[in-house]
Structures are given as C-alpha cells and as structure tokens.
C-alpha positions in Angstrom: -4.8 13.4 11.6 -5.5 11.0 8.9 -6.5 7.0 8.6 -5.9 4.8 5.5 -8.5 2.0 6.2 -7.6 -0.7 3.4 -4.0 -1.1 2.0 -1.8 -3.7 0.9 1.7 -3.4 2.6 2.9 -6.9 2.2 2.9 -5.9 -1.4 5.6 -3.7 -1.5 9.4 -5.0 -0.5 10.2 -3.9 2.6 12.5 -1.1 1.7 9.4 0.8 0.2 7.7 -0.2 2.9 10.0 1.8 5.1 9.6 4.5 2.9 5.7 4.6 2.4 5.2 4.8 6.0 7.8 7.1 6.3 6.0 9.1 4.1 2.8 8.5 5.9 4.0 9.5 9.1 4.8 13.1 7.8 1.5 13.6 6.5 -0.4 12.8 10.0 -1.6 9.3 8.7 -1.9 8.2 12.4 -3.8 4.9 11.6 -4.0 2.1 8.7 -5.0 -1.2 8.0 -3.3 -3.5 6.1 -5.4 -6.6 4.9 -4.7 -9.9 3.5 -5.7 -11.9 0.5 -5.3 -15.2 1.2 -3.2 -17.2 4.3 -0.1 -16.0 2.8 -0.7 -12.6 2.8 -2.7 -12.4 5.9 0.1 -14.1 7.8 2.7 -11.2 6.2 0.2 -8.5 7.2 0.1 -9.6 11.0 3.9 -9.6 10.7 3.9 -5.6 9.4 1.2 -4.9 11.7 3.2 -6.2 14.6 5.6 -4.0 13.3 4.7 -0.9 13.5 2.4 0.4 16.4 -0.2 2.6 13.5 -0.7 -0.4 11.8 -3.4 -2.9 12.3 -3.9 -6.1 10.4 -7.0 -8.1 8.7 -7.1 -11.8 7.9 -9.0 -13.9 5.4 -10.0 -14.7 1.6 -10.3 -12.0 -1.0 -12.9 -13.5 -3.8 -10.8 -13.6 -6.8 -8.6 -16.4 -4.2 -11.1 -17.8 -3.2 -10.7 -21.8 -2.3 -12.7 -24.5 -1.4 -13.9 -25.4 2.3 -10.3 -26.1 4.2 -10.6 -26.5 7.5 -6.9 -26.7 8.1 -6.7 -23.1 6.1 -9.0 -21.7 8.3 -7.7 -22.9 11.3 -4.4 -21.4 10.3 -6.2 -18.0 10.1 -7.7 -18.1 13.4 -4.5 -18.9 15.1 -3.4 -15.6 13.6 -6.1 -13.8 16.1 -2.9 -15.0 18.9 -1.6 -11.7 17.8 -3.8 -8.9 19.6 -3.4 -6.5 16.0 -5.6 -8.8 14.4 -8.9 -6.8 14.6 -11.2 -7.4 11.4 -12.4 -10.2 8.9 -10.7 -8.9 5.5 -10.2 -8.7 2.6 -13.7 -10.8 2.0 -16.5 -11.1 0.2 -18.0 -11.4 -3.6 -16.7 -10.3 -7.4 -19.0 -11.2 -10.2 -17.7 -8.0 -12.2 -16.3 -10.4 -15.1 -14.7 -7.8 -17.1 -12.1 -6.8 -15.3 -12.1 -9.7 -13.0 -9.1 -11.8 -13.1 -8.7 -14.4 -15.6 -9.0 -17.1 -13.2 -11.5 -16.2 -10.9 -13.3 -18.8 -8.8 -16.7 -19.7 -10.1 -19.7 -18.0 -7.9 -20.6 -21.1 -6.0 -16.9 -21.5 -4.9 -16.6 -17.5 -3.9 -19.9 -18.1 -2.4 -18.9 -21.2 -0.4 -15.6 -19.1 0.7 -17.3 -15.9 1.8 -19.8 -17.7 4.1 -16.7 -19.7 5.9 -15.0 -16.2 6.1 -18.1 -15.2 7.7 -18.6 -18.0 9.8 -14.6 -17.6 10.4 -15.7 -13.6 11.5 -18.5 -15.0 14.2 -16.5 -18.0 16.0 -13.3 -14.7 16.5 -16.2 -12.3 17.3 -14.2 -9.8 14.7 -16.0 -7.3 12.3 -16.1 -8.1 8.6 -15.0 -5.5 5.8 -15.8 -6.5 2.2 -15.0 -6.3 -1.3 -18.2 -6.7 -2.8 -18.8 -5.8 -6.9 -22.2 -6.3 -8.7 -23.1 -8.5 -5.8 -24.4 -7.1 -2.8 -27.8 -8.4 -2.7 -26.0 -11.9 -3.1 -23.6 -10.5 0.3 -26.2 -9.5 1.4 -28.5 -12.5 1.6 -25.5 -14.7 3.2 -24.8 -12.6 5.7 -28.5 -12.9 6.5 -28.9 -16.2 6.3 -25.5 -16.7 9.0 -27.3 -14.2 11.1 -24.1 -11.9 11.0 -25.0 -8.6 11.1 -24.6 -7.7 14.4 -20.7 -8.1 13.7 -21.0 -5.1 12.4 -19.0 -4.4 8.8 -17.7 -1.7 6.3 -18.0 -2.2 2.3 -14.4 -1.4 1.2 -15.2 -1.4 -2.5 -16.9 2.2 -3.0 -20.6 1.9 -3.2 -21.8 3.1 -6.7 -25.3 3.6 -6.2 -27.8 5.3 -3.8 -29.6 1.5 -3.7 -26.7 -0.3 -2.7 -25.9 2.6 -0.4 -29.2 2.2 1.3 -29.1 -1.3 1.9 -25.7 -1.1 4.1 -26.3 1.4 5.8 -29.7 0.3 6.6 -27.5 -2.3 8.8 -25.0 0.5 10.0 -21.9 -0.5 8.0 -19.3 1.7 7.0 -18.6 2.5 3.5 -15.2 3.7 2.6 -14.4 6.2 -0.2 -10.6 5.7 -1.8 -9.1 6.8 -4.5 -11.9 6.3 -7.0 -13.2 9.6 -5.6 -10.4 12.3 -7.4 -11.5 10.9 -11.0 -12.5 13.6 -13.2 -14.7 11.3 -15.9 -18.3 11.4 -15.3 -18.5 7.6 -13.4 -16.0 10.2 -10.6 -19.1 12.8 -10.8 -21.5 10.4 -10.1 -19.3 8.6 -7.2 -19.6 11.7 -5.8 -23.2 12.3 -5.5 -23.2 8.6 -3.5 -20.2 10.4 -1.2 -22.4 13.1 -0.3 -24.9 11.0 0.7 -22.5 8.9 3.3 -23.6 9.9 6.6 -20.3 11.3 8.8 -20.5 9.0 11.2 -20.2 6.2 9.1 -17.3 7.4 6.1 -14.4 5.7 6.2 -11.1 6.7 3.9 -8.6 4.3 1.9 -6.2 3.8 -0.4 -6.2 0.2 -1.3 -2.6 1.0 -2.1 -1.3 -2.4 -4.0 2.1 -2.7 -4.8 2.2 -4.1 -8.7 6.2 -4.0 -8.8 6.2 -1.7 -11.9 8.3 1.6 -12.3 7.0 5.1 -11.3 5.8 6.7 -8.6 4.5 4.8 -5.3 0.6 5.2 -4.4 0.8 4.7 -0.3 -1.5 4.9 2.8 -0.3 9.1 2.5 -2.2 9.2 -0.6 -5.4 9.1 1.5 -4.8 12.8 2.6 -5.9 13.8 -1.0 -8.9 11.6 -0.6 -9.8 13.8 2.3 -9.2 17.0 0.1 -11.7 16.3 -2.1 -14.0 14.5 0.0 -13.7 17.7 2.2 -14.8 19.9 -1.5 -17.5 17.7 -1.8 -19.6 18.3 1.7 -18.2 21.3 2.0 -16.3 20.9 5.1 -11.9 21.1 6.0 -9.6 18.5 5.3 -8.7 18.2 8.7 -12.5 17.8 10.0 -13.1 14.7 7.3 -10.1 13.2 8.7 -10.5 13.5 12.4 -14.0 12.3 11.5 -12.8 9.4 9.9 -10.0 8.3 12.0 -12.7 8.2 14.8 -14.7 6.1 12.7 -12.5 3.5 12.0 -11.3 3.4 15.4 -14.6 2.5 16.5 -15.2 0.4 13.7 -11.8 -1.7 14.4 -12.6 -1.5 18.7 -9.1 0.1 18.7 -8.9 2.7 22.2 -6.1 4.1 21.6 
C-alpha cells in the first residue's frame, strides 16, 4: 500500500478526477491528501474529500495567495472543520524564492502576517500544520516559536534541501515529505538524495503535489507516488512495498486518521 500526502485534486475537472483516482486505486494508493490554496480551493477539497472515503482534506493559505488579516476568511475556514475529513492546516507557510515565484507574490510582511493567522487558525482547531516553506525556514521557524506551536506537531511538504534545514525540523519531530523532486537525474536530484537518506523512517512522508495546469499530455496523479517509493526504496536500500507501508503509517499518525 501506498499514500500520496500533498496533491491538488480540485485542480483537475472532475472527469480526470475520476480517472486519476481510478488510477490510484489500482496501484494500492490507499490514502491521499488533497490541500487547498486559498478559501476557494480549500472549500473544493472538503467537497472531494467528502467524496471519496481515501481522501482526506487540508484547509488554509498557500504563500504566493497570501491576503491580509480577514477575519471573516478565516472564520469561513474554520467552519470547514464541520466536516470530520478536515484533519491538517495546509497548504501554509513562506516563499521568498523570487525566481521562480509568481509574478505577483505577496510582499514578506504580508506572507508573514498570513502564515502566523494560519498558525494561529491551526491552534484555536487543535489540527497539525504542513508547510510549503522555500529559502525561509529559519523565518517559519521563528513564528512558529514565537506562537508557541510546536506541539501541533507538522510536516515540511516542500522537500528539504539541506542537512541544516533538515536538522532543524526534525529537531521538533516534523515530518518531511519527499515527491517527485526525488527521480531527477541532474546533480541538485543527487544531492536531494543524500538529504533522503538521511530522513529518519519514522518520520518520511511521500507526495506528489500533483497540480492540474490544464495543458495537453499525460496526467501526473496521486499513482505517481508509487515511483517515488521506487527510488526512495533504491536509495536506503530497502523494497518498494516496505517504504510505503512505512509511509502510509506515518501519515496516518501524522493526520490522527485510525483507520
């Protein structure tokens, strides 16, 4: 068995929806979670998630949509926590890559003013956080500290790069996630996978971050996590089938889902 732990349903229509889980379902993916942007897409990922029994749902800001304090917004979020496959804070946290970055993405103070009511948002639902956090984690970090949310407990969806950052997460026992970044053959993949084998086993998760962009060609899917096992498997030296039921049981515990 398998677990994609951060995709994007809501981005695909709904007949490749069908067919991407579908797909999933013949290649053992027993468990994903689908996460939202902003209100709009958090509300459509509640609605998959309620769906579909192996699909769980996560609700809040990404950076790059990041808006100033609403507290109307937010209280729309939390009413999404009615539904009980609600189980994680998500997509949140901090971008300062600027290349790369969206055009229009928010200055720092307003990502920064954002993440902490996401946060904030996390401790009043009592709901673990998962992040997307590039060339900022000591900023994350330091305002997760300063709201006194650790013990929410977390998992950094955007690959770690480096044995610092690496140390500095787990040194709070969050999860780190490895996706797709991981089957790259150029020589930022090799180093990516130096930081993988580092991950201790109890606390790798696997994704996808499969995003629907509406072009032609081939669908990526929560299935595609299955060769993000493969060679995460290579890599430690272990079966395919080991790194999943490893990881599924990981996110499980991670999410508080039982069954």
């Amino acid at each position: 068995m398998y677990s994609d732990s951060h995709c994007h349903l809501d981005s695909f229509s709904e007949e490749q929806q069908a067919w991407l889980l579908e797909e999933a379902a013949r290649d053992e993916i027993v468990l994903m979670l689908t996460t939202g942007l902003d209100l709009e897409t958090s509300q459509a990922s509640v609605r998959i998630a309620e769906e579909h029994p192996c699909v769980y749902a996560g609700i809040g800001y990404h950076p790059s949509e990041a808006v100033p304090i609403d507290g109307d917004i937010y209280g729309q979020l939390a009413g999404l926590t009615m539904s009980e496959k609600v189980v994680v804070v998500s997509e949140v946290g901090l971008d300062f890559s600027g290349q790369g970055a969206p055009q229009d993405a928010p200055p720092r103070e307003i990502q920064e003013a954002c993440f902490r009511r996401n946060v904030q948002l996390a401790k009043e639902l009592s709901l673990p956080l998962q992040f997307h956090i590039v060339n900022a984690h000591r900023e994350a970090f330091r305002i997760l500290e300063e709201e006194d949310a650790f013990y929410l407990g977390g998992a950094i969806h955007e690959e770690v790069a480096s044995e610092a950052d690496l140390d500095l997460w787990l040194g709070k026992g969050y999860y780190i996630t490895v996706g797709l970044r991981v089957l790259r053959g150029d020589v930022n993949g090799r180093e990516f996978a130096k930081v993988v084998e580092l991950i201790p086993l109890e606390r790798l998760l696997l994704e996808t971050d499969a995003y629907g962009a509406g072009g032609q060609g081939a669908l990526i899917g929560p299935a595609m996590v299955k060769q993000v096992a493969q060679k995460v498997a290579e890599i430690r030296g272990m079966s395919p089938e080991e790194i999943g039921r490893i990881t599924t049981e990981n996110l499980r515990r991670f999410l508080r889902i039982k069954t």
